[in-house]
N, C-alpha and C positions, 0 to 999 in steps of 0.2 A: 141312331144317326138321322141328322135328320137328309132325306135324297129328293130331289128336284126329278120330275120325267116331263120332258118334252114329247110332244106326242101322247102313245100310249095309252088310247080313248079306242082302239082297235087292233086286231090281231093278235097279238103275244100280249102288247102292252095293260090289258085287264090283268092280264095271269101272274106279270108282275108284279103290279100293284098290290094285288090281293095277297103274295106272298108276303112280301114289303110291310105291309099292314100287320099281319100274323106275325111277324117276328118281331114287332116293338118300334118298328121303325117309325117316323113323322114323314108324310109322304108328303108334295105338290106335284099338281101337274098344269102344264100349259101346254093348252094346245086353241083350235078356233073356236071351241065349243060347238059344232057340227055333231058331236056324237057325244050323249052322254053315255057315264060311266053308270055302274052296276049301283042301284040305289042301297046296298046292306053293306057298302063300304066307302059308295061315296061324302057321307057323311064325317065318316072320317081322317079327308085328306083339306089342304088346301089346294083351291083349283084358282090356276090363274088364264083366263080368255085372252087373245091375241093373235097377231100375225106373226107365224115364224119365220117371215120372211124379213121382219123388222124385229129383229130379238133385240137389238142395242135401244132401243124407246125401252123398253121393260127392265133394263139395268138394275134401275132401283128398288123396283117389287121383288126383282132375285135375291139384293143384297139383305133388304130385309127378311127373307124369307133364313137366309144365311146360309146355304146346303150342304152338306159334306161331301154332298158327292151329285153332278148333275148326270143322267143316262139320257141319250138324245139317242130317240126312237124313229127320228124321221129326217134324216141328216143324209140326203139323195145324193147331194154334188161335196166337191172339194170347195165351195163356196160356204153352203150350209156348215162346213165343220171349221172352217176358217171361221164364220163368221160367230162359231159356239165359243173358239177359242178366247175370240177379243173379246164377246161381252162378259164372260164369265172369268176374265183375269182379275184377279184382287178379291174375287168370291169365296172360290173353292180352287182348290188343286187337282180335283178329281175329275174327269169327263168320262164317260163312256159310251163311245156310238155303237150302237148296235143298229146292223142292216140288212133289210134281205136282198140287197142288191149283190150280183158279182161282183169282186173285185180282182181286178188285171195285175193292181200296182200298187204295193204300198207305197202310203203317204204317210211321211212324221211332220208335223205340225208342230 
């Protein structure tokens, strides 16, 4: 498959790249490029640099990338995951936020 990660340049997000990678997967990741990734795997992902705050500008590098599945690693507000929704509609069907924020209240989007 191939899976898009937002974020994922820190904390959990190396561990599952790495896993991702071991199992067969094609991985990308966007994030600001602030932190690189692990040099004995970064070689084989595609990494896209950007503003997550502007994810609808990068629309078309997603859709080329084509994902099966996007994980959005750093999706803080009801904004950030609204705004994963819109750009990534007609991409993929898949999204996955993962967060280490509290949550009070589900939201369905």
């Amino acid at each position: 498959m191939r899976i898009l990660i937002i974020g994922g340049t820190r904390f959990i997000g190396p561990f599952l790249i790495k896993e991702l990678i071991n199992k067969g997967h094609e991985v990308a990741v966007f994030s600001r490029g602030n932190n690189k990734l692990d040099p004995s795997f970064s070689s084989k992902i595609t990494y896209f640099v950007g503003d997550t705050s502007q994810l609808m500008d990068y629309k078309d590098k997603f859709k080329s990338f084509a994902p099966h599945v996007v994980v959005h690693m750093i999706a803080y507000t009801e904004k950030d995951a609204r705004m994963a929704m819109n750009t990534f509609e007609g991409i993929t069907d898949r999204i996955v936020v993962s967060s280490s924020m509290d949550v009070t209240k589900p939201m369905v989007i």
